[in-house]
C-alpha positions as CSV (number, residue, x, y, z in Angstrom):
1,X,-24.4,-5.8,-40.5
2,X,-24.6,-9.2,-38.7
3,X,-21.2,-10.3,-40.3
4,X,-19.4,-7.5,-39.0
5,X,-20.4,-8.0,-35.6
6,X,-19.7,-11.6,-36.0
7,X,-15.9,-10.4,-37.1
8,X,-15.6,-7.9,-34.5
9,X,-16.9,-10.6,-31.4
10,X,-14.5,-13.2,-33.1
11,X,-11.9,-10.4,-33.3
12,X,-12.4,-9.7,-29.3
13,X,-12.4,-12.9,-28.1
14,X,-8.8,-13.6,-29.9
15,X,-7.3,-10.6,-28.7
16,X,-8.7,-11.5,-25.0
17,X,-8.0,-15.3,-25.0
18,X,-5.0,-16.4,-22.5
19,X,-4.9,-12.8,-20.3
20,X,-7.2,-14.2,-17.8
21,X,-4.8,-17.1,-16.1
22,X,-1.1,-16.6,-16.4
23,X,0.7,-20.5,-16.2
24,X,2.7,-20.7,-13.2
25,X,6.9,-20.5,-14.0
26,X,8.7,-23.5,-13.5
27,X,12.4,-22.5,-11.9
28,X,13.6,-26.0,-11.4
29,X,15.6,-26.6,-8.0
30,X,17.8,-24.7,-5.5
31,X,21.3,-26.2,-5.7
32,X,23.5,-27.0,-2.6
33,X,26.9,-24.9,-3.2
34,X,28.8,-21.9,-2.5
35,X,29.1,-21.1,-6.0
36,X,28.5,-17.4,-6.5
37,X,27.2,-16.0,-10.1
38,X,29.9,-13.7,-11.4
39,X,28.3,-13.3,-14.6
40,X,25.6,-10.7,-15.9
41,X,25.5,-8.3,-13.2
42,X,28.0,-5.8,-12.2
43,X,27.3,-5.8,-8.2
44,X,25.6,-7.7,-5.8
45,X,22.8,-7.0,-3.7
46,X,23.4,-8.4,-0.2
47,X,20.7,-8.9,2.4
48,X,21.5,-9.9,6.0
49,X,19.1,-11.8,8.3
50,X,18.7,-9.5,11.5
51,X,16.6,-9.3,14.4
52,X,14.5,-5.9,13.7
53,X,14.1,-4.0,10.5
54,X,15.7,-1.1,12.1
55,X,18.4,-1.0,9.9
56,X,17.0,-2.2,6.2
57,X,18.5,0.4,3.8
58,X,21.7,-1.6,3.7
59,X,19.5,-4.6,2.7
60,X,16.9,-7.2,5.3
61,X,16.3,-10.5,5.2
62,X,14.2,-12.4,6.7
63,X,13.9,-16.5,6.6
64,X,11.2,-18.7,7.7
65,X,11.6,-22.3,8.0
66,X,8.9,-25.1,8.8
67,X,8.6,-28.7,7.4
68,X,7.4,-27.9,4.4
69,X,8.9,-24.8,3.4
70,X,11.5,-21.9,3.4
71,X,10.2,-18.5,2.4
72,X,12.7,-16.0,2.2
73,X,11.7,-11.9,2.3
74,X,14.7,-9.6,1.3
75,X,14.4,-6.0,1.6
76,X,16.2,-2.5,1.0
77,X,15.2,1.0,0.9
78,X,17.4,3.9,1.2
79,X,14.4,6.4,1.1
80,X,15.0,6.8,-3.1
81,X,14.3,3.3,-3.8
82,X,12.9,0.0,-2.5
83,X,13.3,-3.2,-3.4
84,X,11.3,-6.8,-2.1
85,X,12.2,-10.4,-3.1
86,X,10.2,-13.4,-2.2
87,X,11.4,-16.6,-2.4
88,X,9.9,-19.9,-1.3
89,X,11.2,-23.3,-1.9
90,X,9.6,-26.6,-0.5
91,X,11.6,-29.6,0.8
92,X,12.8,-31.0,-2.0
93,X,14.3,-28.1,-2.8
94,X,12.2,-26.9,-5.6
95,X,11.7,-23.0,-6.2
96,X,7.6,-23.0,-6.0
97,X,7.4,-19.2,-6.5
98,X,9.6,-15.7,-6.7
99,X,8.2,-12.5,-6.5
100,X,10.3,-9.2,-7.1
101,X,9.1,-5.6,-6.8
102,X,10.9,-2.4,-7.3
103,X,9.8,1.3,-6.6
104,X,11.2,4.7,-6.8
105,X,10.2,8.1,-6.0
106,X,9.6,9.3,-9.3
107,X,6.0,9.9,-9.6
108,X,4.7,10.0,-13.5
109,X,1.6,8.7,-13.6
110,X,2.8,5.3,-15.6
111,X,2.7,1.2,-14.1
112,X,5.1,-1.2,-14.1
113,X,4.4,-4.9,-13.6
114,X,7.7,-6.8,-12.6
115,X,8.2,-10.6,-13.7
116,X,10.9,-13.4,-12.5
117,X,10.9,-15.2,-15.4
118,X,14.2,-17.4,-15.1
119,X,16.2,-18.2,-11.8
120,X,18.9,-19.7,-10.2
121,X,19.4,-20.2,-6.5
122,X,22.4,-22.2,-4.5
123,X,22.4,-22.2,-1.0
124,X,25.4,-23.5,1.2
125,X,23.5,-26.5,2.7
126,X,20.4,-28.1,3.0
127,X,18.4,-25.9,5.8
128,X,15.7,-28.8,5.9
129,X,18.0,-31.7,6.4
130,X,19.5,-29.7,9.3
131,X,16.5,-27.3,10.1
132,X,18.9,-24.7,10.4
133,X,18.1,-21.0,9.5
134,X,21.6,-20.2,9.6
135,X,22.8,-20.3,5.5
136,X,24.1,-18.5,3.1
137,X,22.5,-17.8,-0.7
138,X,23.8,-16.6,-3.8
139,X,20.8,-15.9,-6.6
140,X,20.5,-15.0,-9.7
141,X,16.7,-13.5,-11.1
142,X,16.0,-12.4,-14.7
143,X,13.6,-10.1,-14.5
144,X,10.9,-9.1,-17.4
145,X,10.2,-5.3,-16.6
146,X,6.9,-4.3,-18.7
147,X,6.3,0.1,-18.7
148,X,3.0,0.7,-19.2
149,X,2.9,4.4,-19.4
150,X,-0.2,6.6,-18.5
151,X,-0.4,8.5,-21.9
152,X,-2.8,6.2,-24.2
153,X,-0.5,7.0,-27.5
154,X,2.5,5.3,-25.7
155,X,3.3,1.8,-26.5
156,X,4.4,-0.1,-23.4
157,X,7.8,-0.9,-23.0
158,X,9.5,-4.3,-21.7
159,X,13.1,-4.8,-20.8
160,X,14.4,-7.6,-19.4
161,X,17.9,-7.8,-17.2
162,X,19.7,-9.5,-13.9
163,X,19.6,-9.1,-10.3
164,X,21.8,-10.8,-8.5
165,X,22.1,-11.2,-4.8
166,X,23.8,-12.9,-1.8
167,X,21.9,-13.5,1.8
168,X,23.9,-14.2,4.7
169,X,22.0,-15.5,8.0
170,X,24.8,-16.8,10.2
């Protein structure tokens, strides 16, 4: 009887080992350019930088800039959907962190956990060098979309596909 508790301990704590950190995704570096990603995805989102949120269903954005950072927060909702992006890249340019979240208004009881696992960001110019808010950004996000449904016989489901996007702050 001891063994098989042994088994079944070992047997938990390999099926549990890794889950409780998740390692931090490298994306590399924005790029200065104007080169737009034609590739993968069909349309592109675009998000303007505007005073109020009043008008967000055609897409928000939103840029802060200090001398450390740039965080960027894109929205749009058209009452069916919503989706955020959160960007932040430090002053060498290097992506520290993207965040992406979608919703609809389906309601069926299931999760799903969104993950940026590979991107690619150009932006027209350096914001830092000229501490200018005023740029334009074409992105690229591959995103790892994992369905966990609510019914325990389901097996969850991940997909992974594009979303591309443009901000224009002028």
């Amino acid at each position: 009887m001891r063994i098989v508790l042994n088994i079944i301990i070992l047997i938990l704590f390999l099926s549990c080992n890794g889950i409780s950190k998740q390692e931090k995704q490298d994306f590399g570096k924005a790029k200065i350019s104007v080169e737009m990603f034609s590739q993968y995805s069909e349309f592109e989102n675009l998000f303007v930088c505007k005073d109020s949120i009043q008008d967000f269903d055609n897409g928000y954005s939103k840029i802060e800039l200090n001398n450390e950072n740039l965080k960027i927060l894109n929205s749009k909702n058209d009452g069916y959907e919503s989706t955020i992006i959160e960007i932040e890249i430090d002053k060498n340019l290097k992506i520290e962190n993207i965040k992406y979240s979608y919703s609809d208004d389906v309601e069926d009881g299931s999760k799903t956990e969104y993950e940026v696992i590979d991107a690619k960001i150009n932006i027209n110019k350096n914001p830092f060098e000229q501490n200018s808010k005023q740029i334009s950004t074409f992105y690229l996000l591959k995103i790892r979309e994992t369905n966990i449904p609510s019914e325990f016989w389901k097996f969850r489901k991940k997909t992974e596909y594009y979303f591309k996007g443009k901000i224009e702050c002028k």
